[in-house]
N, C-alpha and C positions, 0 to 999 in steps of 0.2 A: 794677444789680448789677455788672455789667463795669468801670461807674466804678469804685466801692467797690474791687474788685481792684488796680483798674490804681495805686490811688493807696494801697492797702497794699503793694504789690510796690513802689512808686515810692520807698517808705521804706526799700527794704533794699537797699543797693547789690552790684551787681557783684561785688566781692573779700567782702562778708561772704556771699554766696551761694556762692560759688566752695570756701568751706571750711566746709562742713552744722556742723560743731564750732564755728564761732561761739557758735554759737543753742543754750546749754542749752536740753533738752528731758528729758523724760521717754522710758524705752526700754524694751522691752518685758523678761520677764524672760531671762536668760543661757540658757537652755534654749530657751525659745517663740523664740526671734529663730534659734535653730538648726537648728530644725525646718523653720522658712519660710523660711529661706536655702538648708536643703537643697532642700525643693521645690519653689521658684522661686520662690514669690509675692512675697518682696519685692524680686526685682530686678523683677519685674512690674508691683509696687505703685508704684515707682520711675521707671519707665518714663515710666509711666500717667501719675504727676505731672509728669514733664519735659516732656510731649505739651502738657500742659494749659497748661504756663507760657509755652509757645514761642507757644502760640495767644491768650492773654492780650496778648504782648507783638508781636504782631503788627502792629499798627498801628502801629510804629515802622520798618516794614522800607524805606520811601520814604526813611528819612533818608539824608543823606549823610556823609561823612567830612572833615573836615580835607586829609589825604594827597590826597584825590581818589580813593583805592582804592575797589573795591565795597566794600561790608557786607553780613556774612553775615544770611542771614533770621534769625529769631528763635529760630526750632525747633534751628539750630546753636549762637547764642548760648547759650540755655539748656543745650543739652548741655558744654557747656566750662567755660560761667561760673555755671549754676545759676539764672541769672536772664537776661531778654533784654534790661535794659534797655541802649540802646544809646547813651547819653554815657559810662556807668558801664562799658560795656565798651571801647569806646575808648580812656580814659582811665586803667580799671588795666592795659592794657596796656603803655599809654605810660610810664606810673610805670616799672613791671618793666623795660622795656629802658632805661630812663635811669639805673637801679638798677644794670644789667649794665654799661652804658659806664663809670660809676665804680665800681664793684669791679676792671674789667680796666682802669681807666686808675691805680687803685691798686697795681696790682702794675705798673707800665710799660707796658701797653698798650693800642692800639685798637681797634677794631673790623676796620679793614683789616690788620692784625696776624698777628689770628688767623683769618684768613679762610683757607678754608670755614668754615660753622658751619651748624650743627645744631639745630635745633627737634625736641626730641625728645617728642614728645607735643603736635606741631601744633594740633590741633583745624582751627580755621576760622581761624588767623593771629593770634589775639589779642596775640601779641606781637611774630610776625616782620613783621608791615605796620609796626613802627616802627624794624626794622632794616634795612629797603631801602635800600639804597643804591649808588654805582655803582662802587665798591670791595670789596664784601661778596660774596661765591659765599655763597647761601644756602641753606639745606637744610632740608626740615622730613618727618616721619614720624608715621604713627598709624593706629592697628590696626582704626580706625574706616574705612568706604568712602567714607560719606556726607560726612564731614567733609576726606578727602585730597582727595574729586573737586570738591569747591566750591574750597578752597582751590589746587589744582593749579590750575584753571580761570582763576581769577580773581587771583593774588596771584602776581608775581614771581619764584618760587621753586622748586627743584625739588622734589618730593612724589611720595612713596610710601606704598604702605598697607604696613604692618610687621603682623608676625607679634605675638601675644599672650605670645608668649614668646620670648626670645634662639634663635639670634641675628637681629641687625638686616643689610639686605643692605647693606652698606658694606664698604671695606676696612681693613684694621688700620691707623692711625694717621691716617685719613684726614684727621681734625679738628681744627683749631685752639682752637677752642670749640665746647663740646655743652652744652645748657642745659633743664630741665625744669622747667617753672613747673609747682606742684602736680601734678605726677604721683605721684612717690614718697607722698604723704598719701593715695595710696590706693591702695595695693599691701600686701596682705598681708604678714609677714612673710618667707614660702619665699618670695619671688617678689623682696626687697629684694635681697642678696646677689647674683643673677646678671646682675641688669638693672646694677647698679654695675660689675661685671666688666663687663658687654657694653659699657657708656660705658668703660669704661678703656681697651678695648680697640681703640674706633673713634678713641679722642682720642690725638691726637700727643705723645711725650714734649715738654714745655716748653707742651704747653696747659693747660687749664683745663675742669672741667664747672663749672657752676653749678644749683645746686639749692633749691628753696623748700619749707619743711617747717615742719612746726604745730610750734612748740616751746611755750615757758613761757604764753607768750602766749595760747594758744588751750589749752593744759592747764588751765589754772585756770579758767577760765571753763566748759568741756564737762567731765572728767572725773570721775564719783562718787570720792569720798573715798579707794576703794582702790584706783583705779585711778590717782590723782595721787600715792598714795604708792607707785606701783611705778616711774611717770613720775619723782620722784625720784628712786627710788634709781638711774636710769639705765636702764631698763629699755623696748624700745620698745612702746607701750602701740599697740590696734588696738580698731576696734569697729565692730560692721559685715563680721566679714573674710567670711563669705559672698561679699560684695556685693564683692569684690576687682574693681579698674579702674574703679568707679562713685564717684557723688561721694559716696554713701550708705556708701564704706567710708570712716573718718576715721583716719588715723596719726598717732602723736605722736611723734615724733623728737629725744629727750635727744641734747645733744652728745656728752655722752658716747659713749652708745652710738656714736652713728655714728664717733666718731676709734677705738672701739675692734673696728667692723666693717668699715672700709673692706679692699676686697681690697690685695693687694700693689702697690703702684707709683702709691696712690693717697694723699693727705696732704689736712690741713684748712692752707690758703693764708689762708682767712678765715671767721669766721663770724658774721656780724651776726645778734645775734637781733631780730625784727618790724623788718627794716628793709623787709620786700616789703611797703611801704603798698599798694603793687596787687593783692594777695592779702588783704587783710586782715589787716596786719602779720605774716605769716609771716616766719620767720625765712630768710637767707642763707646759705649754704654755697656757699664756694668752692672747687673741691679743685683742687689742682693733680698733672699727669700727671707722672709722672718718668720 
C-alpha cells in the first residue's frame, strides 16, 4: 500500500502541489465550506493531510543535495511545497531563483546589486539555498517556528519568525530585493493590501519585489464558470479564504487588478505570465520601488 502511494505522489510534482488550484476538483458547497472554516475543521482536515504526506515521503529524507546544503525532512517539504518529493523540490526552487536572476538582469541588474534581499515567506529555503552566494547579505522570514528554526539552523542566512500580520521587523528601505514565491496565492483578500505596503515599505527606492501569482494559467483550469468570469473581468477571485496562509486558500491574481491595487510608490516593471515553471507556471510580477 505505501508503494501504491509513493508512486501516485511520484506523479505529481513539486510546483503542481505547491499551487492545490492546479488539480480541478470538486468543492464542497459556498455555505458548508464556511461553516468548517469557521470552526476549524478544515484547517484540521488540512493539517491532518500535510502530516500524512510528510510521512509518505519520508524515505527520501537521507537524500542529498547538489549545493552540498542540508535538505529539509519531508514533514517541512510538504508544508511549503505540498508535496515532499525531494528532486521536485530542489529543482523548482532552482527554476524560481534562475527566474529571479533574469527578471533583475532584465532590468540592469544582479544579484550583488541589490543586495540584501529578502525571502519573504522562507519556508525551509526552497529558493534561497539557490541564492547563496558570497556577495548576497541574505535574509529570509516566516510566521511559521518550525520552518524559521530548521532553516536558521541549517542554510546560510539570517531568519526570523515574522509576525502573521504587518509589520515585519526590518527597517524602512532596508532591501534591495524582497521576493515571495506563492505567498500572496494564499492570503485572503484584507490581508493583500497591507502585506504590499509592508514589502513597499522594507524595499529600497530603485529596488524591486518579485512576486509569483496564479494568473490565467491556473484560472482556467481550477475556477467554476463564475468565478473565471469574475477573474476576467479583473476581479481578484479567492477560494478557500477561511483557510487564509495555508496552501488550501488558492488566489487568482488578474493583472489587472494588481496594477490597479498596488499601494503608492509601487509600479509593475514586469509581468511575465506562467513564466514561474517552479510553481507550476505561475505568473511573474516584478514591481519596482520608487
Amino acid at each position: 500500500m505505501l508503494q501504491k502511494l509513493q508512486e501516485r505522489l511520484a506523479g505529481q510534482t513539486t510546483a503542481e502541489a505547491n499551487s492545490p488550484a492546479v488539480r480541478p476538483r470538486r468543492r464542497p458547497p459556498r455555505l458548508l465550506r464556511s461553516v468548517l472554516g469557521a470552526t476549524g475543521i478544515l484547517r484540521l482536515r488540512y493539517r491532518l493531510q500535510e502530516r500524512f504526506r510528510g510521512l509518505i515521503w519520508r524515505y527520501q529524507d537521507s537524500g542529498s543535495a547538489p549545493d552540498g546544503l542540508p535538505v529539509p525532512p519531508s514533514d517541512l517539504r510538504v508544508l511549503v511545497a505540498g508535496v515532499g518529493d525531494l528532486p521536485g523540490f530542489l529543482h523548482g526552487g532552482a527554476l524560481t531563483a534562475d527566474l529571479f536572476r533574469s527578471a533583475l538582469a532584465d532590468q540592469g541588474h544582479e544579484l550583488a546589486g541589490v543586495s540584501p534581499i529578502l525571502d519573504f515567506g522562507c519556508g525551509c529555503g526552497r529558493v534561497a539555498r539557490h541564492l547563496v552566494g558570497p556577495a548576497v547579505d541574505l535574509h529570509g522570514c516566516d510566521y511559521n517556528p518550525r520552518l524559521t528554526r530548521w532553516t536558521g539552523e541549517n542554510l546560510p542566512m539570517d531568519v526570523v519568525t515574522s509576525s502573521a500580520e504587518p509589520p515585519l521587523p526590518y527597517e524602512t528601505d532596508q532591501f534591495g530585493f524582497v521576493y515571495a514565491v506563492s505567498v500572496f496565492t494564499h492570503l485572503e483578500q484584507a490581508k493583500q493590501g497591507p502585506w504590499l505596503s509592508e514589502l513597499g515599505r522594507i524595499a529600497r527606492p530603485g529596488g524591486f519585489i518579485a512576486l509569483t501569482l496564479q494568473g490565467r494559467h491556473f484560472a482556467e483550469q481550477a475556477l467554476t464558470d463564475q468565478e473565471l468570469e469574475r477573474f476576467q473581468a479583473g476581479e481578484l477571485v479567492v477560494v478557500g479564504g477561511g483557510l487564509s496562509g495555508m496552501n488550501a486558500c488558492a488566489v487568482f491574481h488578474p493583472v489587472d487588478w494588481l496594477t490597479q491595487n498596488l499601494p503608492a510608490g509601487l509600479t509593475v516593471a514586469d509581468h511575465q505570465p506562467g513564466a514561474a515553471t517552479g510553481t507550476g507556471h505561475q505568473d511573474l510580477a516584478l514591481l519596482a520601488v520608487g
